[in-house]
N, C-alpha and C positions, 0 to 999 in steps of 0.2 A: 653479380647475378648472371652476366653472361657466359663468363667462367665456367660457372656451375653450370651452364646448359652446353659446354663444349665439356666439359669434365663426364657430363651423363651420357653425350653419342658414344664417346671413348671407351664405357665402360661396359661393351660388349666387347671386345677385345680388337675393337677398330682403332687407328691409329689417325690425330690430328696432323698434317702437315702444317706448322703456321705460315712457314715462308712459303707456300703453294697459296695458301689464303691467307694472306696478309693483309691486303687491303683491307678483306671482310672482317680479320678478325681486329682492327684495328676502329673500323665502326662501331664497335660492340665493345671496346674495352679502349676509349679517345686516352693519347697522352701515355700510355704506356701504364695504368694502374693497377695496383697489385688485384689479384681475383680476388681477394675477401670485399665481401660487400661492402660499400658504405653508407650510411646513414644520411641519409638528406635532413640538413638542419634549420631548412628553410623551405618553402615551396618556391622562392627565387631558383635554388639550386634545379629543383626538377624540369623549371622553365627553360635555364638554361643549356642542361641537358639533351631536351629535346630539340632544342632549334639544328643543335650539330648533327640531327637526322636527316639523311637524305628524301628527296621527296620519293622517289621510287623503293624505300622502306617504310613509308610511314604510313604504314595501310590505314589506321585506325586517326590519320591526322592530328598527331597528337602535339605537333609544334604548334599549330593552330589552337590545337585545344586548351593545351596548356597554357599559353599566354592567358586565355579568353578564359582561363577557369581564375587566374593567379587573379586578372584584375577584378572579376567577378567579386572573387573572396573579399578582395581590400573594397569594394563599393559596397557587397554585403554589408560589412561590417561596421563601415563608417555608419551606413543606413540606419542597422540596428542601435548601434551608439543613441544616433539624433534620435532616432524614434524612443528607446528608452528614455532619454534626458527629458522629450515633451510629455511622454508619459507621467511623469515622474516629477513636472510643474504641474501638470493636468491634476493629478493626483490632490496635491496641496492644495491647487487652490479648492477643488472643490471640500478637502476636508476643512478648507475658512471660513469657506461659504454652507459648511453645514450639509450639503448636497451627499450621496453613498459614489462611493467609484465603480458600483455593481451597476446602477442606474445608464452611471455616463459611459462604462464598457459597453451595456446593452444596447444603448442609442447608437452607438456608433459599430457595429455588427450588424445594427438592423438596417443602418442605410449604406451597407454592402451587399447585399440581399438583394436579388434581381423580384420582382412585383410579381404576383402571382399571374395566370396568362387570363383573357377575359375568356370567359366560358359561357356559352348561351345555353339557358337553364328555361323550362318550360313546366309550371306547376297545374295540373290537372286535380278534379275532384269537389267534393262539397263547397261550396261558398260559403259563408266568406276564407277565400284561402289564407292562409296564415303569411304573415308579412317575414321577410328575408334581413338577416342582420350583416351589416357591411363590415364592420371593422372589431377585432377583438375588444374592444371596451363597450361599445355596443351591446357585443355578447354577453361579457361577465359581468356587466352592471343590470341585464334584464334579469338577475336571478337574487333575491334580497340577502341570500346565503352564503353569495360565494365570497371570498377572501383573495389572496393577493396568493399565496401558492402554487393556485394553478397557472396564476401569467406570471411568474417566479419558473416555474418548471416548463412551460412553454415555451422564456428565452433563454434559458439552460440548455438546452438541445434546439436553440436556430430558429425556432416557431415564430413568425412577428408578424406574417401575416393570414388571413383570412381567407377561406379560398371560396369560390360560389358557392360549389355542393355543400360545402362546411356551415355556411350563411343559410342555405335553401335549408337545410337536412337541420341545422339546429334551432331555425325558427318552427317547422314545424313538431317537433319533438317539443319544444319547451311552449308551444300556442296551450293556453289554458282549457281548451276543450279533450287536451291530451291524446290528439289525431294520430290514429295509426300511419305510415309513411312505405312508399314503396320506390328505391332508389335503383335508376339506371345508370350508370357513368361510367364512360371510356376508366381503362386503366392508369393507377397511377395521378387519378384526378383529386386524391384524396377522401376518399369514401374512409377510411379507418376513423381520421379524427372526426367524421362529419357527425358518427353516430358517440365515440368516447366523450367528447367533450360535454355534449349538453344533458348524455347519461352522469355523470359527474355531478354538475350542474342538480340535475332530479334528486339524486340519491343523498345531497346533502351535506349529512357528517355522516363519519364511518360508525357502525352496527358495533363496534366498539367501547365509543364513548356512549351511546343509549343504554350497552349491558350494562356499564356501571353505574345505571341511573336505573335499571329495572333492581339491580341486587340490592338499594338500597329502599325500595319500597315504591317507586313511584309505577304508576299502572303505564304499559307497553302502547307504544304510538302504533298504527297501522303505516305498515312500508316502513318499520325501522327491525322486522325480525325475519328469522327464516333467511331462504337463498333469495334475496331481491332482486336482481339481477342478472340474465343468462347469456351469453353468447357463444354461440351456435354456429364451429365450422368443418370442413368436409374433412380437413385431414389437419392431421397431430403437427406437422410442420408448421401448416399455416397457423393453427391452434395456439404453440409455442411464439411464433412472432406478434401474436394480438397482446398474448399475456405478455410480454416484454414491454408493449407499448401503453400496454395500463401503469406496468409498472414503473414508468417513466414521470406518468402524471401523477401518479401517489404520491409520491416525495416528499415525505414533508410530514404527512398522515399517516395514522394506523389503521389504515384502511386495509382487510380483509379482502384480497382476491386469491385465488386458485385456481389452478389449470388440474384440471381432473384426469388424471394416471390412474395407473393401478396402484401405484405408494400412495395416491393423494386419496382415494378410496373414503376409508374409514374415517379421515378427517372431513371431507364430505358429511356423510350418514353423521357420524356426532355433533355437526352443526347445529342439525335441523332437531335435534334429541334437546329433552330439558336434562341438566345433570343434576345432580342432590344438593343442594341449599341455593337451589335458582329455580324459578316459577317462569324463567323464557330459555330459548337455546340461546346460543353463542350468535349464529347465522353467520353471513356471507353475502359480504359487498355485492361482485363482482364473482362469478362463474364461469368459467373460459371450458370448454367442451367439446368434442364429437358427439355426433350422433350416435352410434355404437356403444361406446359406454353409459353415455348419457340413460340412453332407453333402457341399457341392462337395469342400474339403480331405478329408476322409474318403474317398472316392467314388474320387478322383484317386490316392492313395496317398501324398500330401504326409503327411499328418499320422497317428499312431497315438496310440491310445488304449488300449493297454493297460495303463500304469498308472496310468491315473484308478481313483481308491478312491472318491469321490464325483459321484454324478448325480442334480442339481435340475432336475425338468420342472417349471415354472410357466407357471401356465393350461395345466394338464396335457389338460382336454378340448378344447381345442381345439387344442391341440399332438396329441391322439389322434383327429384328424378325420380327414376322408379330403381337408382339404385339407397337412394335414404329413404324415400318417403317411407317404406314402412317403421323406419324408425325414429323418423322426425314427428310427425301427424300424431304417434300416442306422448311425445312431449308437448306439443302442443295443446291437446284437450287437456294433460294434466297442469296448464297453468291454470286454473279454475280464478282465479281472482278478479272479480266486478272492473275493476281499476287497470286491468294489463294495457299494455301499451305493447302495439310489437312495431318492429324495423325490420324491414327485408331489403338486401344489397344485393347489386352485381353489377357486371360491365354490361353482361346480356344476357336476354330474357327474352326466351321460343315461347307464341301463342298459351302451347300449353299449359306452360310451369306459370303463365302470367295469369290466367283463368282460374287456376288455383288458387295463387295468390291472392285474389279478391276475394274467393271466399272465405277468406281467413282476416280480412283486415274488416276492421268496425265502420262501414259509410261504406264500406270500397276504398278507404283512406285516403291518401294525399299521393298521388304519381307525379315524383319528380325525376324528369330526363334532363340528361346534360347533352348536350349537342344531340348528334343523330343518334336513334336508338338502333343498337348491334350494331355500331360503326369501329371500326379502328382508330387509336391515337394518332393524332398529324403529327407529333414529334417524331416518329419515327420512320426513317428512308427507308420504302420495301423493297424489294429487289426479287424476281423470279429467275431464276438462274436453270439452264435445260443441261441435264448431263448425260442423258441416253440410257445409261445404265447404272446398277449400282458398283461394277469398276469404275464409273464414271464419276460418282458420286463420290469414290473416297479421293478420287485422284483431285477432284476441283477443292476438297475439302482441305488435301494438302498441301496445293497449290496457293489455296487462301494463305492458310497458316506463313508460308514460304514469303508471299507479298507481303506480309503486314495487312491484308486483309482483316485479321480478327485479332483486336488488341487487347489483351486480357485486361479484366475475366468475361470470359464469352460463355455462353450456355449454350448447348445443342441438343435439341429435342430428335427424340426417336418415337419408332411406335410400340416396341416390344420390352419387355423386359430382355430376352435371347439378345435383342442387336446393341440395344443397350451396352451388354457385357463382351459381346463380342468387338464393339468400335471401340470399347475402353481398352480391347490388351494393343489394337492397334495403333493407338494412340501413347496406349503407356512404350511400345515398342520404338516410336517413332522420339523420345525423349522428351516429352510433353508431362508437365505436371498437372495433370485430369486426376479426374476422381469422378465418381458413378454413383446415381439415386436413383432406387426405385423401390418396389412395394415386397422383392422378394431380400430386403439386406434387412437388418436387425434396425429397432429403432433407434439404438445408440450408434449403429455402424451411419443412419443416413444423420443423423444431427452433428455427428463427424465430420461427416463431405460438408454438410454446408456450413459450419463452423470454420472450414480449413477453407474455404470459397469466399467467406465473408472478409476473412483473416490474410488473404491473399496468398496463402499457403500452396493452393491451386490457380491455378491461373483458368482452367478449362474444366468447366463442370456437365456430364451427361448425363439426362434427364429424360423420365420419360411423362406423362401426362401429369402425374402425380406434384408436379412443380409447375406444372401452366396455369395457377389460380394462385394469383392471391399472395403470393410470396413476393416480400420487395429487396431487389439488391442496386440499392441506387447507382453501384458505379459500373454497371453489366452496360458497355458500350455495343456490343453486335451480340445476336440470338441469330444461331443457325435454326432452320429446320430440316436438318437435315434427310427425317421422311416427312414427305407430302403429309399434310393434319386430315384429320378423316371429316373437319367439319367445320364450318365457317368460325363456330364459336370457338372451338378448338386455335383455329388460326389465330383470331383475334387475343384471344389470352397467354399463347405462347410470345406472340410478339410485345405481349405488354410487359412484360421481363424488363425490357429497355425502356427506353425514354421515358419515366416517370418523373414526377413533382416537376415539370417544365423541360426537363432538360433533354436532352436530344440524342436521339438510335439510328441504328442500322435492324435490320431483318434481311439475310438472307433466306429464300426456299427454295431448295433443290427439287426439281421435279424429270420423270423418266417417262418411256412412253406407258406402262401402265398407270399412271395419273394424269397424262392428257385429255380424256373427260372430264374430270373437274376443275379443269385450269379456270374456267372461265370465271365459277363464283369466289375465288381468291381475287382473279382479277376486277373484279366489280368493288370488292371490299378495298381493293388498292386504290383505283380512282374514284371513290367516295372520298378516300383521308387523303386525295391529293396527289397520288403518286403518281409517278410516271407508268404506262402500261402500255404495251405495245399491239398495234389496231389488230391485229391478228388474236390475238388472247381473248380479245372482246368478241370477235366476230366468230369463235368456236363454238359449233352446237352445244344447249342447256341439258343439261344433266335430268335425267328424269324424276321422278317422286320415286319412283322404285328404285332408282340406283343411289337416289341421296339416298336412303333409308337403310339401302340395305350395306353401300359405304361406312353407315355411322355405326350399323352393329358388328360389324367386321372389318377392318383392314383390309389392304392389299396384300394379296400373298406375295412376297419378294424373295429374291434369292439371298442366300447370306451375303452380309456387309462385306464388299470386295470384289465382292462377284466370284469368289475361289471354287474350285470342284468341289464334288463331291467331300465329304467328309466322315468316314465311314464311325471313326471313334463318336463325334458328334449324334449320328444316328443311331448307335447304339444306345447310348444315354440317353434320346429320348424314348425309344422302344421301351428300354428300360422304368423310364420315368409313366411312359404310358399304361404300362402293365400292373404298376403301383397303383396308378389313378382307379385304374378298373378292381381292381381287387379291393379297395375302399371303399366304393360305391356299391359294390353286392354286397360288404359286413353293413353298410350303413343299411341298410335295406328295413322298411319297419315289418310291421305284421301284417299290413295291406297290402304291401311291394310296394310303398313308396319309400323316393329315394330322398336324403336329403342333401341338399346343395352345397356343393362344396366348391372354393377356387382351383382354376385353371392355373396347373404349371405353367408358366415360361409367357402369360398373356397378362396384360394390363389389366382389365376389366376385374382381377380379381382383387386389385388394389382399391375399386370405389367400394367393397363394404366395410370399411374403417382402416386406420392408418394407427392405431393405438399400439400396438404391438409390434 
């Protein structure tokens, strides 16, 4: 092989000296051996190979290495041997003794498993409040219905313990007065199974085995037909990962769920329809949904909702914004059912959207918080990082990358869709396997990135708000943010990317001087969850109401990512793009001169009126 790399200098019509390099080439080819390669037919041979390298060639230390890999291998392996062999008595005896080797696998996973973290849970609301279940058999034996399945598929995927919100959130959902619930908790706390499990639990047996008991004559149970079940979330990504996680607990059952697309449409609508020689519809477990399409079917008179007994808003405050609520609120009245039960999630919840929220839940419901309410997860190390500029900011950013600062897969938030695409070519320039999400790529283009991000295909994923809710990538050890967040809540949900289900992050946030006024309410949010923050960040004048306000509906205006000049091609195309925008808006024009609302090229904001398409 070293042959071959003095054969390839050669072969621009330069010329080897051996006897000028003799020593060296004698390093490179020990003992005089012919250039055709040889075969290593041991890894003793590669061992001893390398030890006849000098220490001043062995960049990559690979005499060291190599010994420390050979013996590694040979203790692997014995390892694996023994462990097989007790395996493999394990096994026998328990099939003597009658016991499943499914059981004794799972015992012994679960007490690998680090314990869930204690979480201080505070339940507000009507009295008597509903009691809390501690341990999964607790759980699945308060419901006369459930079967072995669901804690079957629960240790199939690692499930073995409990978590507070999960105990707090499934006792009052399954309390027999059937209390509506409104749930705060830090990210990453387990809010997903807090609400699937004890919906499960409610709903039974699947709307499947009932139809074949209606076609044969028997009269239809209330809450066994129609869409029983809805849940309700801001974008198609996160949408996509709920329905995954249902589908994880079905296993087993033919239990009816669907995630509503535009292919999933009409299988929708013909649920809820009777067809010819059946006196009930088909229905629908389990409903995974946006808003946006949701409300179109509703809206149009396709679809009713009146025997949904269950409604899940997750990311209830921004589902209660003024960018869904016109579309959430007429799902909502149309659950018309005596019997509804709803759940409202999130990590954080403004005044506002919480005001509303009670007028929607039955009593004012059941308010449960986990630790401080709008606080940050303590799992994760914050870090405020000053870079001056935004040539500053790509330079720290490359500078990370260069330290082993950001160990893949990292995620970096932006504020633009524009910088978004702009850090991606610089990143893809720099020899980085990134990939790019936001609200102007196709829907199959971002299930793509995150696919290839999941799959570790990518190592660096760019993001812009559109992924700061609600999406879990368990092994994302560092979250840039690379632009300053326009909002406390915004901060708090970017950095929950990381350290979820217990386990431990990093956040960095770069900030310039046009984000020096706001430093201070990141910095508050830091030494609430523990961090370290520096006396000066705290002691910076408070941001006004007027400039939080008018921060959160606009951005900073920044210069492009790099800080590079002018860029005349760039300002063409947006002139361009602008002159389109305007020449839309005058055909849109009605018969009174109103205009109707249409998204912002190259801004975010136009991403919060659905994620479907």
């Amino acid at each position: 092989m070293a042959s071959s790399s003095f054969q390839l200098l050669s072969m621009g019509g330069t010329s080897f000296n051996k006897r000028k390099f003799e020593r060296e080439h004698a390093l490179f080819n020990k003992n005089g051996s012919s250039s055709k390669p040889r075969k290593n037919t041991s890894h003793g041979n590669t061992a001893f190979q390398s030890e006849h390298l000098p220490t001043e060639l062995d960049f990559f230390a690979s005499t060291t290495a190599a010994a420390e890999h050979t013996a590694a291998q040979s203790s692997q392996k014995s390892t694996t041997t023994n462990k097989r062999t007790r395996q493999a008595h394990k096994h026998e005896a328990d099939a003597a003794s009658g016991s499943e080797s499914e059981t004794s696998s799972s015992e012994e996973e679960q007490d690998d498993l680090p314990a869930p973290p204690v979480q201080k849970i505070s339940l507000s609301g009507p009295t008597p409040l509903p009691r809390s279940f501690k341990t999964f058999d607790d759980f699945l034996t308060s419901s006369k219905t459930s079967d072995d399945s669901l804690r079957h598929n629960l240790r199939k995927h690692g499930i073995h313990h409990l978590w507070g919100v999960q105990g707090a959130v499934a006792g009052a959902l399954l309390d027999p007065h059937s209390r509506d619930v409104m749930v705060i908790a830090p990210t990453g706390s387990g809010k997903t199974l807090s609400y699937l499990l004890p919906l499960m639990l409610r709903l039974s047996k699947p709307c499947r085995s009932t139809f074949r008991l209606f076609k044969n004559g028997d009269s239809p149970t209330a809450g066994e037909q129609g869409i029983r079940s809805i849940i309700v979330l801001p974008t198609h990504e996160l949408a996509l990962q709920i329905y995954n996680e249902v589908l994880k607990l079905c296993e087993g059952h033919a239990w009816r769920t669907i995630l509503l697309e535009k292919s999933t449409e009409k299988a929708v609508v013909d649920s809820t329809r009777v067809d010819e020689g059946s006196s009930v519809p088909l229905g629908i477990d389990i409903l995974v949904a946006t808003p946006e399409r949701l409300h179109k079917l509703v809206d149009s008179g396709n679809l009713q909702l009146h025997e949904t007994r269950y409604l899940i808003l997750d990311e209830a405050d921004r589902l209660l914004g003024s960018d869904f609520l016109p579309q959430v609120e007429p799902v909502v009245k149309a659950c018309t059912n005596a019997h509804l039960q709803k759940c409202l999630l999130s990590a954080t919840m403004e005044a506002g959207p919480e005001a509303l929220a009670r007028c929607w839940l039955r009593d004012e419901g059941v308010r449960i918080v986990v630790g401080l309410k709008d606080a940050a997860t303590t799992t994760v190390e914050q870090k405020l990082q000053f870079c001056g500029s935004e040539i500053g900011k790509l330079m720290a950013l490359r500078n990370d990358i260069a330290a082993g600062a950001l160990p893949p897969p990292a995620l970096i938030f932006v504020q633009s869709i524009e910088r978004a695409d702009d850090l991606y070519k610089e990143l893809v320039m720099d020899g980085l396997r990134v990939g790019v999400v936001h609200s102007n790529r196709t829907k199959a283009k971002r299930e793509e990135a995150v696919r290839d991000f999941r799959e570790g295909k990518t190592w660096v994923l760019i993001v812009t708000e559109l992924m700061a809710r609600g999406l879990d990538f368990k092994g994302v050890e560092v979250v840039v943010n690379y632009d300053f967040p326009q909002t406390v809540q915004s901060y708090i949900h970017r950095i929950g990317r990381t350290g979820r289900a217990g386990r431990t992050g990093r956040a960095i946030t770069y900030f310039t001087l046009e984000d020096g006024p706001y430093i201070r309410t990141i910095a508050n949010v830091m030494k609430t969850a523990g961090a370290q923050v520096e006396p000066w960040m705290l002691n910076m004048p408070k941001p006004s109401k007027n400039m939080k306000r008018a921060r959160k509906m606009k951005p900073v205006d920044r210069k492009e990512v790099g800080g590079g000049g002018k860029n005349p091609i760039k300002g063409d195309v947006k002139r361009k793009h602008a002159m389109i925008e305007a020449s839309i808006k005058r055909k849109s024009k009605g018969p009174q001169g109103t205009v109707r609302s249409t998204g912002t090229q190259g801004s975010e904001p136009a991403l919060q009126i659905d994620m479907d398409e």
